[in-house]
C-alpha positions, 0 to 999 in steps of 0.5 A, spaced: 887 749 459 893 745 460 894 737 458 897 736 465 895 730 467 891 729 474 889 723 479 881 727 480 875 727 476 874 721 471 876 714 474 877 716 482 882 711 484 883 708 477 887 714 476 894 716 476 899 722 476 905 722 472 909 722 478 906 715 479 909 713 473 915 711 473 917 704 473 920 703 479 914 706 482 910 700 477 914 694 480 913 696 487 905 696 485 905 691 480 899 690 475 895 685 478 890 689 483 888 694 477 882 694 473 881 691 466 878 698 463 874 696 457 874 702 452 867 703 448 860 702 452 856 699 445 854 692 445 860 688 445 864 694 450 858 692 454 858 685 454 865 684 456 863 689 462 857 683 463 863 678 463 867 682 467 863 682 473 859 675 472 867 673 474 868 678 479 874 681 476 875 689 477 873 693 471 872 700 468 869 702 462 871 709 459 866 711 453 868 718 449 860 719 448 856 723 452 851 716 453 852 708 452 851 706 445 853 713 443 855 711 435 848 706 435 845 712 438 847 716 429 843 711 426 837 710 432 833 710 426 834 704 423 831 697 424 835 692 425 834 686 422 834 681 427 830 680 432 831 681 439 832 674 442 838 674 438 841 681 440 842 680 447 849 678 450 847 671 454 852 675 460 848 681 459 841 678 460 843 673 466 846 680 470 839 683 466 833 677 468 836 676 475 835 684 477 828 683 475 828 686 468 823 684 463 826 682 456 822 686 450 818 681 445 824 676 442 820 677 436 821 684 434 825 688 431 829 693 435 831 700 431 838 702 434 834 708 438 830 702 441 836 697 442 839 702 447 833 704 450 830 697 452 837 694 452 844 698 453 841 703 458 837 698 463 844 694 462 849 701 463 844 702 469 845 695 473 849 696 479 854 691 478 855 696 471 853 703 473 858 705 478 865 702 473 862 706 467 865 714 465 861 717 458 864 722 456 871 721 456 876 720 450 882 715 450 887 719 446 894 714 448 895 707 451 901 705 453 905 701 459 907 705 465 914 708 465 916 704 458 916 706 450 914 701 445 922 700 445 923 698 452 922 690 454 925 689 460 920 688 465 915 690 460 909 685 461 909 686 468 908 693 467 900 696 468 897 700 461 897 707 461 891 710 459 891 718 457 884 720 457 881 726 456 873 728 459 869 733 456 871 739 459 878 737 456 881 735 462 887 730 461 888 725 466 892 718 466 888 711 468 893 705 470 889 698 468 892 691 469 889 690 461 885 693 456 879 691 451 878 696 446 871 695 444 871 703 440 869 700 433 869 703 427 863 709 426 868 715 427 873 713 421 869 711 416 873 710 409 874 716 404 870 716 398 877 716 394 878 710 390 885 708 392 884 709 399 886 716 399 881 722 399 878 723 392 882 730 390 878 736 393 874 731 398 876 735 404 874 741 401 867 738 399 865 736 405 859 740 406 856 735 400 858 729 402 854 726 408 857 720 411 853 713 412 846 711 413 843 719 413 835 719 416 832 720 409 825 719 410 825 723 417 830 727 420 835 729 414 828 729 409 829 736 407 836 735 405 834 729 399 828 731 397 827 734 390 835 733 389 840 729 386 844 724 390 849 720 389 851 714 393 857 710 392 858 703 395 856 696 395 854 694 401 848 694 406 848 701 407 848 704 400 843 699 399 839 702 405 840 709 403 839 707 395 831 704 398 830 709 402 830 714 397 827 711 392 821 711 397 822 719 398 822 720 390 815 716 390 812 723 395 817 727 392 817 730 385 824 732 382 828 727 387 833 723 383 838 718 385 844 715 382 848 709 384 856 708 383 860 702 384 867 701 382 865 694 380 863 691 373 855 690 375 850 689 382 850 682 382 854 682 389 849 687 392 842 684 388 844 676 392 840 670 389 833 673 387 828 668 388 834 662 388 837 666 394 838 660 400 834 667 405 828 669 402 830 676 405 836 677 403 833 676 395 827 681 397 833 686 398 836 685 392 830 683 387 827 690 390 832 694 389 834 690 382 828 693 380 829 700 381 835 700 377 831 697 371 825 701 371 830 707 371 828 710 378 836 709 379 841 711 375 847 704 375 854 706 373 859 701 373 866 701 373 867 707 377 873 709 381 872 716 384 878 720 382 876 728 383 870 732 386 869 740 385 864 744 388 860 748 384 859 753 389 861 756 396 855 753 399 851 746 397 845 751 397 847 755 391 850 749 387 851 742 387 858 738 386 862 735 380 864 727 382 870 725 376 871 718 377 876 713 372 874 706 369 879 700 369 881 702 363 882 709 364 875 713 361 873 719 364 867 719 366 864 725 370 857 726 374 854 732 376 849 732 382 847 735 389 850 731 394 854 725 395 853 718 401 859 716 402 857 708 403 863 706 403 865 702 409 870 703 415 876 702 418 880 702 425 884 708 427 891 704 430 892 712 433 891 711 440 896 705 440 901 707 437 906 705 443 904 698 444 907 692 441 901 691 435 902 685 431 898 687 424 896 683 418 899 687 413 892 688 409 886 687 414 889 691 419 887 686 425 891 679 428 895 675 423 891 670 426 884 672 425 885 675 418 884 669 414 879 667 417 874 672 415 878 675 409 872 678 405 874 675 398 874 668 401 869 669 406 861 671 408 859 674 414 856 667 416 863 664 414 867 667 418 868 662 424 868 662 431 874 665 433 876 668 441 883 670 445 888 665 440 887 669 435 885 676 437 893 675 442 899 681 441 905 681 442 903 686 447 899 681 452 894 684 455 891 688 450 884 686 445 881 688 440 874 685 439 869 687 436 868 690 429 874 693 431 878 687 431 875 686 424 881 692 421 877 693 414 874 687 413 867 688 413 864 681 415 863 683 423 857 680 425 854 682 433 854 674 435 862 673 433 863 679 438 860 677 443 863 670 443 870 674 442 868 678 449 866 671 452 873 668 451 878 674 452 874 675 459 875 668 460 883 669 459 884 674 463 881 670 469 886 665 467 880 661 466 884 658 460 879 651 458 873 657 457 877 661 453 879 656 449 873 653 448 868 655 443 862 657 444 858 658 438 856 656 431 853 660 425 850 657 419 853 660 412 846 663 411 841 667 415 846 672 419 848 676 413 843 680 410 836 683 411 829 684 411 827 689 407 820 688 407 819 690 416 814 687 419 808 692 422 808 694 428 806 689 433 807 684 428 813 679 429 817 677 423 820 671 421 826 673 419 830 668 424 827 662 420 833 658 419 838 661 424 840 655 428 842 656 436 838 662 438 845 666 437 845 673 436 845 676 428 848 682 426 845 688 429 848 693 424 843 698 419 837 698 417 833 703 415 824 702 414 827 699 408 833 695 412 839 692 411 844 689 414 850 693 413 857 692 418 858 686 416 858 685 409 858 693 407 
């Protein structure tokens, strides 16, 4: 099918052909009728939807998956942590309350799959939403119409240009007067290699690595049961998947796990224990803390992951050989069936290759906005409150918010996206007062870490104790056994 762009199909009049592209063509239309097009439909894309149209601006959200919340929709299995007073956008509930919608028990932990249903879908569904909403369409470029990142003269009058393609493959062209990027992270997770490079043979051995937060005691129960698993990394997520196994291995017999971390010890992971200021977050290390020492699971430390090997053509006739190197250069190799790669996420800057990014050389987020949640400086509940000052480029009119604006820092948390969406929807309605004010306060414990004990059903949990102003937790990872990934994975 030809690339060849046209002006039908996926935005109606958003839409424009090449023709129209250029800039004598742009300086006759300008930019300031054009729609805000947010790029993501999850949580936080959604939410900067919610403010948009609270504000009465012309929007257009374009998600590349076939349903709203499309990569919470891969861990729909999981249990978030935080009830549900605190994973509700206040724009998105106010537009929800006044069409009549009824807030789920606030005290209830949603799954991911519940969080779309009782909360994305209704809100997707809202008439002021419903008609500015695309799925299945994939932006590939973002650039300025009729100008390379070369070109200045003229360029912040220019509106964006943003090639997309829909699921049928055609590619069309969307003009936009400025773009929220709220695409995340989940389809670009970090490699398992240890220098940030792919481990020698990764690629070849996909087959035998599953990427974060597989259903172990549901969907992917055959794939784990009876076997030998790695899992690599340090995060809420390894300790997610480590805790569900170590369940599987209780109702099936010959089902071993093995936990590589590149660190000297688990002491990050484990928390305080019994001193932990959150009594959850310690019930999460204490557990697994207990498993390793009992010998349920296997603990290597100090390892750096260098080179896999499959054993066979197919994970079904054999496993594979992981080969990692030690700070002080030993060779250590582990043989086992199948590896989770829990090792985090970064942002893909491919799309915006032609806008004029200002990117912190080692977070790959705003200059701005990298000291402030800096991960070996910072927790989840110590990054501060932060919005369109630090999330501004050189490039006036694009944002990345969400955990997108986070680069590799892995310290995102849902209620600092949400504030981030708040202030940049208040930029751009030149409501500057609102944009610079700060809307929102988190307590350096209580949004951090999870519950690993769940409440039964019906059965509300205690989990918000000590999370002060009824603002939103982290909404990422967890599973019947629950962590709190994302942030701090």
């Amino acid at each position: 099918m030809s690339d060849a762009p046209t002006s039908a199909g996926c935005c109606g009049s958003s839409s424009t052909s090449l023709q129209e592209s250029s800039p004598e063509g742009t300086g006759a239309r300008g930019a300031a009728d054009l729609p805000v097009v947010v790029i993501g439909a999850g949580p936080v894309g959604l939410a900067a939807a919610a403010h948009l149209a609270e504000r009465g601006l012309p929007f257009l959200v374009l998600e590349a998956g076939a349903q709203v919340g499309a990569s919470i929709g891969e861990w729909g299995h999981v249990r978030l942590f935080s009830p549900w007073r605190y994973d509700i956008d206040p724009a998105a509930r106010r537009l929800l309350e006044a069409a009549g919608w009824a807030a789920p028990d606030p005290g209830l932990l949603p799954t991911g799959a519940e969080l779309i249903a009782g909360y994305l879908s209704p809100l997707a569904a809202s008439p002021q939403l419903e008609p500015q909403l695309r799925v299945g369409v994939r932006v590939e470029a973002i650039t300025r119409a009729g100008y390379d990142r070369l070109r200045t003269t003229g360029r912040d009058q220019a509106p964006f240009l943003l090639r997309v393609r829909d699921a049928g493959g055609q590619v069309e062209e969307v003009r936009a007067r400025a773009v929220i990027d709220a695409s995340g992270t989940w389809t670009t997770p970090n490699v398992l290699g240890a220098t940030g490079l792919p481990a020698y043979g990764e690629t070849e051995a996909a087959a035998w690595i599953t990427a974060p937060l597989p259903d172990v005691l549901g969907a992917d129960r055959k794939r784990f049961a009876g076997r030998h698993t790695l899992v690599a990394g340090a995060g809420h997520s390894a300790a997610t998947t480590l805790l569900a196994l170590a369940d599987l291995a209780d109702a099936e017999p010959g089902t071993r796990i093995t936990w590589a971390l590149r660190g000297a010890g688990a002491s990050r992971t484990y928390g305080g224990g019994d001193a932990d200021q959150l009594p959850a977050r310690g019930a999460l290390g204490s557990r697994l803390r207990r498993h390793v020492e009992a010998g349920r699971i296997d603990l290597v430390t100090g390892f750096f992951t260098h080179t896999v090997r499959p054993l066979a053509e197919t994970p079904q006739f054999g496993g594979i050989e992981v080969t990692g190197h030690s700070p002080d250069g030993t060779e250590r190799t582990l043989v086992v069936d199948q590896v989770v790669a829990a090792t985090g996420f970064r942002p893909d800057h491919t799309l915006t290759g032609e806008l004029r990014l200002h990117l912190d050389p080692i977070m790959g987020t705003t200059p701005a906005l990298a000291p402030l949640i800096d991960p070996n400086e910072h927790s989840c509940g110590t990054v501060p409150p932060h919005g369109e000052a630090e999330l501004a480029h050189p490039e006036t009119g694009y944002y990345a918010i969400g955990v997108k604006s986070y680069g590799r820092a892995p310290t995102f948390l849902l209620a600092t996206g949400y504030e981030q969406a708040r202030s940049v929807v208040a930029a751009l309605a030149g409501d500057w007062d609102a944009a610079r004010r700060v809307e929102l306060e988190l307590p350096e414990t209580g949004v951090c870490s999870a519950n690993l004990n769940p409440a039964p059903a019906g059965e509300k949990s205690g989990f918000a104790t000590g999370i002060s102003g009824g603002l939103p937790a982290q909404p990422l990872l967890v599973t019947t056994s629950q962590s709190s990934g994302g942030c701090c994975s």
